[in-house]
N, C-alpha and C positions, 0 to 999 in steps of 0.2 A: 484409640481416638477415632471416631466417626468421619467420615468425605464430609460433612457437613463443618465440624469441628476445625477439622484441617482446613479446609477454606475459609473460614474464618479468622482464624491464626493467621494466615498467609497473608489475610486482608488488612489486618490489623497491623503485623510487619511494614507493608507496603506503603497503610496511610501514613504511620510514624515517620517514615525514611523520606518520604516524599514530601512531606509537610515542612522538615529542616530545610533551611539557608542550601545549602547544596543543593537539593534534592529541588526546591523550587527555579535553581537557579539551572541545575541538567532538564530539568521541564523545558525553560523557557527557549533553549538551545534546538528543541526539538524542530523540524521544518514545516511549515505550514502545510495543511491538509489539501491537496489537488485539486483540478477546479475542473465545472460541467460547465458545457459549451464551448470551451476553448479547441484550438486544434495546435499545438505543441506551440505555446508561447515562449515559450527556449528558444524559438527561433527568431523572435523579436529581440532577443537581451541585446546589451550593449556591442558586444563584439561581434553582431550583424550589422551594427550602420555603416562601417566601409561600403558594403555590398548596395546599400541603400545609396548611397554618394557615389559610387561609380556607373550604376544603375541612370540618376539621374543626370550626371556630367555628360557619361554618351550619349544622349537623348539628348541633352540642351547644346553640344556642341558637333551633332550632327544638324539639327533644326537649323542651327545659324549658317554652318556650310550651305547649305540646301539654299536656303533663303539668298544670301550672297549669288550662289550661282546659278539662280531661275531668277533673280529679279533684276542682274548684272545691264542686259540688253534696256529694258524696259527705262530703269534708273538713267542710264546713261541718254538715252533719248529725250528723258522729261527733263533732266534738272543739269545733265553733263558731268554726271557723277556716276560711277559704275556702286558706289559705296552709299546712296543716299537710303535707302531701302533699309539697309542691313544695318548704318549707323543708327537708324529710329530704334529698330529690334534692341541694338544691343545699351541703346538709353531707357527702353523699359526692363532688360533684365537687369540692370542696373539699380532700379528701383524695386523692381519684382523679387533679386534674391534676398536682399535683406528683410525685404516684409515678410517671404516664407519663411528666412529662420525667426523670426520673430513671432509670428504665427504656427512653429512648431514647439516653442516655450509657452501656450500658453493653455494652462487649464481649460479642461472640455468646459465649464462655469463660465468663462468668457463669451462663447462662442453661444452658449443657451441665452444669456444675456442679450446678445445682440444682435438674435435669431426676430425679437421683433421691430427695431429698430430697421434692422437692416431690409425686412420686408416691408414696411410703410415706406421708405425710402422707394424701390423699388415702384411701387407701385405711383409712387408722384412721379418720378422719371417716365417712366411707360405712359405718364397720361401726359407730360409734357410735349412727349414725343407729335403729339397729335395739335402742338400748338403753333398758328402758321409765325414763322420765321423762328423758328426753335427746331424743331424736326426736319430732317433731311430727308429725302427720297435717291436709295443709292441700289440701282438694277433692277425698279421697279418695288422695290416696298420702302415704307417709312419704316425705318425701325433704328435711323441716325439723329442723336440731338447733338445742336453744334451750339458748345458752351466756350465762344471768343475762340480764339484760336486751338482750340481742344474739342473733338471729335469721340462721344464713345456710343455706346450700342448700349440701354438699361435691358435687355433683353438678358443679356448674361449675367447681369448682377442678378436680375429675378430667376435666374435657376439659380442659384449660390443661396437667394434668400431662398427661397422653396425648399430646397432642400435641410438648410439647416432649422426653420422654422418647424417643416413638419417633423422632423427628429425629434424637437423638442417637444412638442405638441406630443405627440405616440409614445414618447418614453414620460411623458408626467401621467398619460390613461392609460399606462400600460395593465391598471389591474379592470379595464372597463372594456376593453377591446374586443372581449366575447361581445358585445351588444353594437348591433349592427348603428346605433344612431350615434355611437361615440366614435365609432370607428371611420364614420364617413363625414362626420360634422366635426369640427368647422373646417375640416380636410380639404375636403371635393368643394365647398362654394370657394373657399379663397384657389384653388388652385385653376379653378376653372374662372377665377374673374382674370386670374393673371395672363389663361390662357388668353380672352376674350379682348385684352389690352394686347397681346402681341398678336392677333390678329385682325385689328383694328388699323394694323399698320401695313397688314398682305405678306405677313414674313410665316410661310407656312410650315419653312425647315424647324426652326426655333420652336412652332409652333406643335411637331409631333415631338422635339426634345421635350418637352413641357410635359408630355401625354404620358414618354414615354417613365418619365422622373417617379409622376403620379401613381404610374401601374408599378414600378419597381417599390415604392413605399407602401402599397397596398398589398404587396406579396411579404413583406418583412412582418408586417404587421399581422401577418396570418388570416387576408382577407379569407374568407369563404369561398372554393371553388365558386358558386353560382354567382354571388358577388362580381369574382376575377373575372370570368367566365362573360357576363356581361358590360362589366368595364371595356376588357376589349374589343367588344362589339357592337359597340356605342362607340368608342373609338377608331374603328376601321371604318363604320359607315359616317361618322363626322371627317374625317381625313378625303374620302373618298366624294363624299358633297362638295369640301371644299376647293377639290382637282377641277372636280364638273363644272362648277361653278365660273371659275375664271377661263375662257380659252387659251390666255398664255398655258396657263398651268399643265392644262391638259397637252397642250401641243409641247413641254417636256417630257412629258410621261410619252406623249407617242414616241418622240425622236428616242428617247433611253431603250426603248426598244428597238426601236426601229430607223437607226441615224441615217442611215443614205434614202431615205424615203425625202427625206430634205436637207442634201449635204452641204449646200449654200446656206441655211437658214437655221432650224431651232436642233439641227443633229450636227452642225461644223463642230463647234465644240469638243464633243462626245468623238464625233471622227477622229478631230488630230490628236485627243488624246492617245485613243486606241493605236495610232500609227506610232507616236512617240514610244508606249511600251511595247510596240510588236519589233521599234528599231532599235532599243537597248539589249535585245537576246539576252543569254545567261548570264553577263560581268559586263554588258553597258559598252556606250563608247567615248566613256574618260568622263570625269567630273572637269566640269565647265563645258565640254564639248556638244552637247545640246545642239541642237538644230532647230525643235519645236520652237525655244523660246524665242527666234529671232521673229516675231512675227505672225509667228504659224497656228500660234496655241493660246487664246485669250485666258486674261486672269494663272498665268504662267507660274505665278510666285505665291498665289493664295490658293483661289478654291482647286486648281490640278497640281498644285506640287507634285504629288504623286506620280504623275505621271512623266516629270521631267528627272523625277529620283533615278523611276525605271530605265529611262531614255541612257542616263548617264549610268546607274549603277548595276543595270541591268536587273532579273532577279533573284540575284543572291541581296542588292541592295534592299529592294521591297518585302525582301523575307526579314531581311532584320529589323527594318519599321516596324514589322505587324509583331514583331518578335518582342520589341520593345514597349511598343503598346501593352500587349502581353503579359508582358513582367510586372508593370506598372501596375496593372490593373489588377495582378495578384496580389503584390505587394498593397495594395492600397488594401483590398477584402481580407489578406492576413490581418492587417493594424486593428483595421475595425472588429475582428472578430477577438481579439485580445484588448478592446477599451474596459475601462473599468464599467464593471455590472450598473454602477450608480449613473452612467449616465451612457447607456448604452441602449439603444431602441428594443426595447424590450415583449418583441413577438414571438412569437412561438417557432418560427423559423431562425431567429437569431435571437436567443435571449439566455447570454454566458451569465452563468451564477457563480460565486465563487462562495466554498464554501468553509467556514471558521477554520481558525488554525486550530485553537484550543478552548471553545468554550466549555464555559463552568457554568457551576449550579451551586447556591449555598444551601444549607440546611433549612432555611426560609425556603426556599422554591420548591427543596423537596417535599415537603408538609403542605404546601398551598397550591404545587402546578407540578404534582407530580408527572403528570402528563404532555407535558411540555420537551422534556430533555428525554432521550436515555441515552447514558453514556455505559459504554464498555469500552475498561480498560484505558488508555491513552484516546480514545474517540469518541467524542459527542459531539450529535448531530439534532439537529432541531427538527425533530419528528414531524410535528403540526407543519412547519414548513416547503421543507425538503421531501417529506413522506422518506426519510432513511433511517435508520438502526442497531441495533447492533442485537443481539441476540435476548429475544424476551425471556427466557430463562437463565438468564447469568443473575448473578444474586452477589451482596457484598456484605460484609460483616461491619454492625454497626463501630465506629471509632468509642473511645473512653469517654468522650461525652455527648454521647447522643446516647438515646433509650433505645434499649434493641425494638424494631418494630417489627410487627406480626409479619407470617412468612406468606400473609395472600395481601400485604399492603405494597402500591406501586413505589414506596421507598426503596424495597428492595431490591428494584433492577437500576437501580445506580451503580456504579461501580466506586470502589473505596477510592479509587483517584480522581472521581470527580469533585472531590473535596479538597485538594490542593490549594485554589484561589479563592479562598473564603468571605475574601471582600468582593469580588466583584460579583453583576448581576447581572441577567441575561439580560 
């Protein structure tokens, strides 16, 4: 018997054994074929969410300590309450945890849905802001609307919306995004109208958050060196106009360098921060025992937390913030880098493919799209696709009812087990 014979034979053994009730059913048992893009999704299974839960708990019940004992002083002076501050905190996580787990049950399909929604919203708030007896002015910008007794900022829902609008935007053109007018249209006008509403209101912080949302979505997306390249340089001389522009602004920028040039005025701030963590040395002196907050340290319990962490926890405390930010932030770039490929922003920088567990071919596709599949042995991979394969000289013997086909036609790089699922079609 001829090596050609013998393979044959072998193939024919295979297709027979493989095609029975058993043989289909030890197929289906087999484990799905591995995935590009991913970076060990093992590590997302179920029996990592503790780590995700504990992760979050220290973090949310550090925040609240913190908060409680920078804003004890402050609270008790305004209202005669050392707990008014920390009861508000802990009436929005009240509201806050149940809507994240609810908003972790829900299909990425939700969240595309509501990606335009949520950005027209957005952007009426933003313009509301600018309406007299609607809009607040709180440390010198508008960027507060006061709706009856409730206070919020639409500045933050418009990065929520931005972000999740252009995901969806970029992952529906993901096959256009070589072409530079898909890639920046309707990208760059709506994000820069957005920008142009929060700086309508003198909020310049919010306003480079904004910039910097935009340049992180343009790097996913596989902008173009030259592209990137001048995004941020349109971006640092727009930041840098709008410093000049206002003299307060500028006269931050100088004191951040340069605080004792006016330790009375736009550098006190920035001083008693810096005294706070130079007097908590390496382990702090005592949570609650602070000195900055009595007085010393404006904005104690919002914008310098930080630095009454330090004051108290010293810096082994401060290491564990940035430590924790850290984690979070790993944690969050792992999730996304294991979302499912369907709805996953799909650039050249980030774009996870998963590839078939077990596709087939029936005797139809071989005859009409030979070129489509080749499978070897238990793998087939969708050529035209993937650009993957398995070896262009494996060859398989025709089954009892197919016609043997010629040995230069592309039927015969199928392999005899691609004939298993005879119903189904690529």
């Amino acid at each position: 018997m001829t090596d050609g014979e013998g393979a044959a034979s072998r193939g024919r053994r295979e297709a027979s054994t493989e095609t029975t009730p058993a043989g289909v059913a030890r197929l289906n048992r087999r484990p799905t074929q591995p995935t590009l893009g991913r970076l060990e999704p093992s590590w997302l299974a179920a029996e990592q969410a503790p780590y995700y839960l504990l992760l979050g708990t220290a973090a949310f019940l550090l925040g609240l300590v913190m908060v409680l004992s920078a804003s004890s002083v402050t609270s008790y002076a305004a209202t005669g309450s050392s707990f008014a501050v920390v009861q508000k905190q802990l009436l929005w996580a009240a509201v806050g945890l149940p809507a994240a787990w609810v908003a972790t049950r829900l299909p990425p399909a939700a969240y595309r849905r509501a990606a335009y929604p949520l950005l027209l919203v957005s952007v009426v708030l933003l313009a509301a802001v600018q309406v007299p007896g609607l809009g607040r002015t709180v440390n010198g910008n508008r960027n507060w609307l006061a709706l009856g007794g409730l206070s919020l900022q639409p500045s933050e829902l418009a990065k929520l919306a931005l972000i999740l609008w252009s995901a969806d935007l970029l992952a529906r053109k993901a096959r256009l995004l070589g072409r530079l007018r898909h890639l920046l249209v309707p990208l760059m006008p709506a994000g820069l109208g957005l920008l142009a509403l929060v700086l309508a209101g003198g909020d310049l912080g919010t306003s480079i958050v904004l910039i910097a949302i935009l340049g992180g979505l343009l790097y996913l997306a596989g902008a173009p060196g030259r592209v990137f390249a001048a995004f941020g340089v349109l971006a640092a001389a727009g930041v840098v106009a709008m410093i000049v522009y206002e003299p307060y602004r500028m006269a931050r920028v100088t004191a951040l360098f340069h605080p004792g040039a006016d330790p009375t005025g736009a550098g006190y701030q920035g001083l008693q921060g810096s005294y706070a963590l130079a007097s908590g040395g390496w382990w702090g002196v005592g949570l609650g025992a602070s000195v900055a907050k009595w007085g010393f340290l404006p904005e104690a319990h919002t914008d310098f937390i930080f630095a009454i962490i330090g004051e108290e926890l010293g810096l082994a405390g401060t290491l564990c913030v940035l430590v924790l930010f850290a984690l979070v932030t790993y944690a969050g770039c792992r999730i996304a880098l294991a979302a499912s490929p369907a709805h996953a922003l799909a650039g050249p920088r980030l774009s996870p493919v998963t590839l078939p567990a077990r596709p087939t071919r029936t005797r139809a596709d071989a005859r009409t799209r030979p070129h489509v599949l080749h499978c070897v042995g238990d793998e087939c991979w969708c050529r035209r696709i993937l650009g993957r394969g398995g070896d262009p000289n494996e060859r398989a013997a025709p089954t009892g009812d197919d016609p043997a086909p010629r040995r230069d036609s592309p039927v015969t790089r199928s392999s005899s087990r691609s004939a298993v699922h005879r119903d189904q079609v690529n």
